[in-house]
C-alpha positions in Angstrom: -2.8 31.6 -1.3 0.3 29.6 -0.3 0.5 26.2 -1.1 2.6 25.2 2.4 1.6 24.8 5.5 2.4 25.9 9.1 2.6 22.1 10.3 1.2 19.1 10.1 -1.4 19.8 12.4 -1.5 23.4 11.2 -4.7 24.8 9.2 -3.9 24.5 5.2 -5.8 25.7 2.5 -4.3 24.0 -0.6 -2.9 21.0 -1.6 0.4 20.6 -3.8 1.2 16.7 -4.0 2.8 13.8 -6.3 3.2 9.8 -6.5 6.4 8.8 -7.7 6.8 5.4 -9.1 6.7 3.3 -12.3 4.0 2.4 -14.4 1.1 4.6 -12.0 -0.8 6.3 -15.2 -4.1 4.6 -14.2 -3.5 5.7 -10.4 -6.5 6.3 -8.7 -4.6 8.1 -6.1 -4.4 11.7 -7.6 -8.2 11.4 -8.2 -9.1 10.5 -4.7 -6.9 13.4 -2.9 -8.0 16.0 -5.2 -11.4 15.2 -4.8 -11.4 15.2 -1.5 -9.5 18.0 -1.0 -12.2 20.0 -3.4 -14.6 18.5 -1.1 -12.8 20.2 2.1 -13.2 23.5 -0.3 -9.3 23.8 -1.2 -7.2 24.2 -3.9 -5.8 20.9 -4.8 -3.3 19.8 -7.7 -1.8 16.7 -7.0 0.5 15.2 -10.4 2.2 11.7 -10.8 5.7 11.6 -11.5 5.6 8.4 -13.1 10.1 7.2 -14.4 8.2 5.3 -17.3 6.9 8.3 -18.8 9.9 10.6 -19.4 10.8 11.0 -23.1 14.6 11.6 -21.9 16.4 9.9 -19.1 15.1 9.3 -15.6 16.0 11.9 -13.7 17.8 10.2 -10.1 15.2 9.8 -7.4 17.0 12.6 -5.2 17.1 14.9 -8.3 12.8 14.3 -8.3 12.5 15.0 -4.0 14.4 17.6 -4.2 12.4 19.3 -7.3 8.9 18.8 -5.6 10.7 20.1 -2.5 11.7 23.5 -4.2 8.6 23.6 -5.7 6.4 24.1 -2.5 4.7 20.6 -2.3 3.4 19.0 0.9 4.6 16.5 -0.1 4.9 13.3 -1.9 3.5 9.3 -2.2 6.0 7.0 -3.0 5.0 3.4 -4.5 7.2 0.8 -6.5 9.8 0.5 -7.0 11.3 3.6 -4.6 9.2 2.2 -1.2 13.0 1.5 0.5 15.3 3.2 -1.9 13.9 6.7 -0.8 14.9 6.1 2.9 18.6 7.5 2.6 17.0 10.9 1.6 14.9 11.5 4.8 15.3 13.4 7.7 12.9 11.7 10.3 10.6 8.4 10.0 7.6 7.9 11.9 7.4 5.0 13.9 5.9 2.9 10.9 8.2 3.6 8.7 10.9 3.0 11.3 9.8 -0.7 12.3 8.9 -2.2 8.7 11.8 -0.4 7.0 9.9 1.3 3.8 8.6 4.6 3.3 4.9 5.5 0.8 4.4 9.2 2.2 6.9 11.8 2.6 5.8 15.1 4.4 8.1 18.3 3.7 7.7 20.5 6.6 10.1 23.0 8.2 12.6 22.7 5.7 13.1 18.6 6.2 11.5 15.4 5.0 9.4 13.0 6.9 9.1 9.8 6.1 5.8 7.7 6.7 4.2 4.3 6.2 0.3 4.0 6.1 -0.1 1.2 3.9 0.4 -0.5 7.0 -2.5 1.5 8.8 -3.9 1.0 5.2 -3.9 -2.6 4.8 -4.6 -3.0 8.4 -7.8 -0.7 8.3 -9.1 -2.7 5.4 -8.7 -6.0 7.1 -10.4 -5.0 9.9 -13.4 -3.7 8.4 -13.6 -7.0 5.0 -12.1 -9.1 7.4 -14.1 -9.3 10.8 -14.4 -12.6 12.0 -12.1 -14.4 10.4 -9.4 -17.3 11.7 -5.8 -15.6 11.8 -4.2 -18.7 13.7 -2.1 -19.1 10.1 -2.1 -17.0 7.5 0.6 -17.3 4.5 1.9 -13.9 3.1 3.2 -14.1 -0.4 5.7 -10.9 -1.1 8.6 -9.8 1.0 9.3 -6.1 -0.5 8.2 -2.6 0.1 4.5 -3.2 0.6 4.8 -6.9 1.6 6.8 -5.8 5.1 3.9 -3.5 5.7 1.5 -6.2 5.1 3.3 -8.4 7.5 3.3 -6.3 9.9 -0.5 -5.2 9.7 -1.5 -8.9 9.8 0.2 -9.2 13.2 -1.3 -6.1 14.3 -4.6 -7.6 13.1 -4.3 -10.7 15.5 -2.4 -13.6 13.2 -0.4 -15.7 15.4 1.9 -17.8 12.9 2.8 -15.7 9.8 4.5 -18.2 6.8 6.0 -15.3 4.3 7.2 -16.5 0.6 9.3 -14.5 -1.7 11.0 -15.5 -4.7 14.1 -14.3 -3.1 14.6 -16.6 0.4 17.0 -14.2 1.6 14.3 -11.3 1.6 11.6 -13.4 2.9 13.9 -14.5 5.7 14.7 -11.0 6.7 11.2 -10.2 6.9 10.2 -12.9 9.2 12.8 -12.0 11.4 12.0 -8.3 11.4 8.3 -9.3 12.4 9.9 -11.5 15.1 11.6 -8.7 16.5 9.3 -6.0 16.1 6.0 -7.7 17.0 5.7 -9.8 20.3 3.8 -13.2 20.0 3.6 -13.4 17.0 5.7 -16.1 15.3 7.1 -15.8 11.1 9.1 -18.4 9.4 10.1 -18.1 5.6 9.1 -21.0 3.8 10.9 -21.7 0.6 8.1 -22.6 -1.6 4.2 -23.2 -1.8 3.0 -26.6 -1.8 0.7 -29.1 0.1 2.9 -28.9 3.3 2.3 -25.2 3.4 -0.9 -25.3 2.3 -2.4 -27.7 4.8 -3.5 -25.8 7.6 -3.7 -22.3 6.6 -6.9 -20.2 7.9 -5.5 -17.2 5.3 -3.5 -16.4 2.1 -3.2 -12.5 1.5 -0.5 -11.6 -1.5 1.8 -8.5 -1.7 3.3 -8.8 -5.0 2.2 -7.3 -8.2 1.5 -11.1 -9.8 -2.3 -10.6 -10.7 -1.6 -7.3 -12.3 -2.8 -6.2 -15.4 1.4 -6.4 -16.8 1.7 -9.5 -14.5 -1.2 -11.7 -15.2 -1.4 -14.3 -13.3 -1.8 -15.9 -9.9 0.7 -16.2 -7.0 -1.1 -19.1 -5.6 -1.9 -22.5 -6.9 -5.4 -22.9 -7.3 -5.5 -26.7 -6.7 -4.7 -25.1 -3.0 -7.3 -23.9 -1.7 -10.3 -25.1 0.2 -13.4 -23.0 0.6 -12.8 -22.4 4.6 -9.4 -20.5 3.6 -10.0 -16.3 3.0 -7.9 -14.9 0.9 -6.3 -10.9 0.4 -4.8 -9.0 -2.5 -2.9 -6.1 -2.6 -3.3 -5.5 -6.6 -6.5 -3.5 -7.4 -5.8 -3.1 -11.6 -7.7 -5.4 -12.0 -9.7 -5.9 -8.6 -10.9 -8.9 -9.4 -7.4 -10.6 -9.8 -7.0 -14.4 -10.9 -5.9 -14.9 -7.2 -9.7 -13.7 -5.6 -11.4 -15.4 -9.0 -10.1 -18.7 -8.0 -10.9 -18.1 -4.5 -14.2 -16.6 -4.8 -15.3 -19.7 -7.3 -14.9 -22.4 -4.6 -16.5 -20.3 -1.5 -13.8 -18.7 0.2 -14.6 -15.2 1.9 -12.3 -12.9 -0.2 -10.4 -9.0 0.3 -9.6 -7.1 -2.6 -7.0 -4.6 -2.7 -9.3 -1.6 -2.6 -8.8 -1.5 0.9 -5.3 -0.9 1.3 -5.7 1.5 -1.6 -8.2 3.4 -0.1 -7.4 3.8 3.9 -3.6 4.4 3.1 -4.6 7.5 1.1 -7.1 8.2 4.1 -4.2 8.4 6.0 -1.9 10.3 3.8 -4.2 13.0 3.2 -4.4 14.1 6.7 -0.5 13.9 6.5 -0.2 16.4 3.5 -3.2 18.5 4.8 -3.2 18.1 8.2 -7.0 17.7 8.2 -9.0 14.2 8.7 -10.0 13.0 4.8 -14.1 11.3 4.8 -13.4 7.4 4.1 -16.8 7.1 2.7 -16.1 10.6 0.8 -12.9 8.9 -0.6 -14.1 5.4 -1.7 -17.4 7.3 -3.5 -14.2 8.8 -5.6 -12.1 5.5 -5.8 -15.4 3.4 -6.5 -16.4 6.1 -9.8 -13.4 4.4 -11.5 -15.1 1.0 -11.7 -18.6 2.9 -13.8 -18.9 2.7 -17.5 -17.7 7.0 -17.3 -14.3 6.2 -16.3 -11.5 4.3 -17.4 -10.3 1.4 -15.4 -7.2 2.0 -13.0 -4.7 0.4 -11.3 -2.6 0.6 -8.5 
């Protein structure tokens, strides 16, 4: 049994994949693929490749694609803090990965790399389906890096109109609103330089893309004294999924997203990248979801 494939639409009877990234030992993200993959009735290993846990130095991010790459994986999830900083060793993005700049899911076929982005299908997905109904006329993203540009750009996809994006570094946050402007017509971003009542006033939505809420960045990225209960509000972080962010929220009334989605739908999407089979959503969140029961330990992103 070979663990390649033939193509990415090609019939594939193993998986052989990896997320690199920092801090990922509580990833929920091997679980989920091999599960599924079992599920499909293949062979599935798929390892994390986490730069906090070598003993020695960090081997350079080129050294660790180019490893998996020799070693016959499909290919590899990338996550913080490698999102953009794995571009320069690709071959080919998709068109996601082309318009927000950042890269979660690299595909080795035919002897090059393909770079993808499905946390925006990810997020996107999860909004749709937690989100239905909801006013988009304003929405404030907080988070202007790797997954925050995907964010931004699923919101507009989703139907927001005016898109206010905070980062602690204005620069970033002013690049990403004009990378929205330019990528996604009728919709309007500005950068705003920091949260307060003026900002605050009239937004429908808050949804934040940074690791504040974290379990090693407690927290919250937005005041509480902020909201009111006809806001909604979205997190990316899902370690814990209840963050200090949703807690406030959810305590005064406001409708409420937790990260789960975008954890969930952008592996969806991943694992019919790597496989080139559709993955079972419902299959894949029974897998996620067994995390949260008193048998397993509690993850994060």
């Amino acid at each position: 049994m070979s663990w390649g494939g033939s193509g990415l639409g090609g019939s594939r009877d193993a998986l052989l994949a990896g997320l690199v990234g920092k801090g990922i030992q509580k990833s929920r993200t091997p679980e989920m693929h091999m599960a599924e993959a079992e599920a499909q009735g293949m062979r599935a290993i798929y390892t994390l490749i986490d730069a906090e846990a070598f003993e020695s130095a960090v081997p350079d991010l080129g050294d660790l694609v180019r490893a998996a790459e020799l070693a016959g994986f499909n290919g590899l999830n990338i996550t913080y803090p490698y999102k953009i900083e794995i571009l320069p060793l690709l071959d080919e993005l998709s068109d996601n990965a082309r318009a927000v700049g950042s890269v979660n899911t690299v595909v080795f076929r035919d002897g090059k790399r393909f770079g993808h982005n499905t946390d925006l299908w990810g997020f996107a997905e999860g909004f749709r389906r937690g989100m239905d109904g909801v006013a988009k006329g304003n929405v404030l993203l907080i988070g202007a890096g790797g997954a925050g540009v995907a964010v931004a750009h699923a919101l507009a996809d989703c139907g927001v109109l005016h898109l206010k994006i905070f980062d602690s570094d204005t620069q970033r946050a002013q690049a990403l609103a004009d990378q929205v402007q330019a990528n996604r017509a009728g919709v309007t971003a500005v950068a705003v330089s920091a949260i307060g009542d003026a900002v605050a006033k009239d937004l429908d939505g808050v949804v934040n893309a940074t690791p504040v809420g974290m379990a090693k960045s407690p927290g919250t990225p937005f005041p509480a004294e902020l909201l009111r209960p006809e806001m909604w509000v979205a997190d990316i972080v899902y370690f814990p999924l209840e963050t200090q962010f949703l807690a406030n929220a959810r305590a005064i009334g406001c409708r409420v997203l937790p990260g789960s989605g975008m954890a969930l739908f952008q592996a969806v999407r991943a694992f019919e990248l790597f496989t080139g089979r559709p993955a079972d959503p419902v299959r894949m969140k029974a897998t996620f979801d067994a995390f949260d029961t008193p048998s397993q330990n509690t993850a994060k992103a």
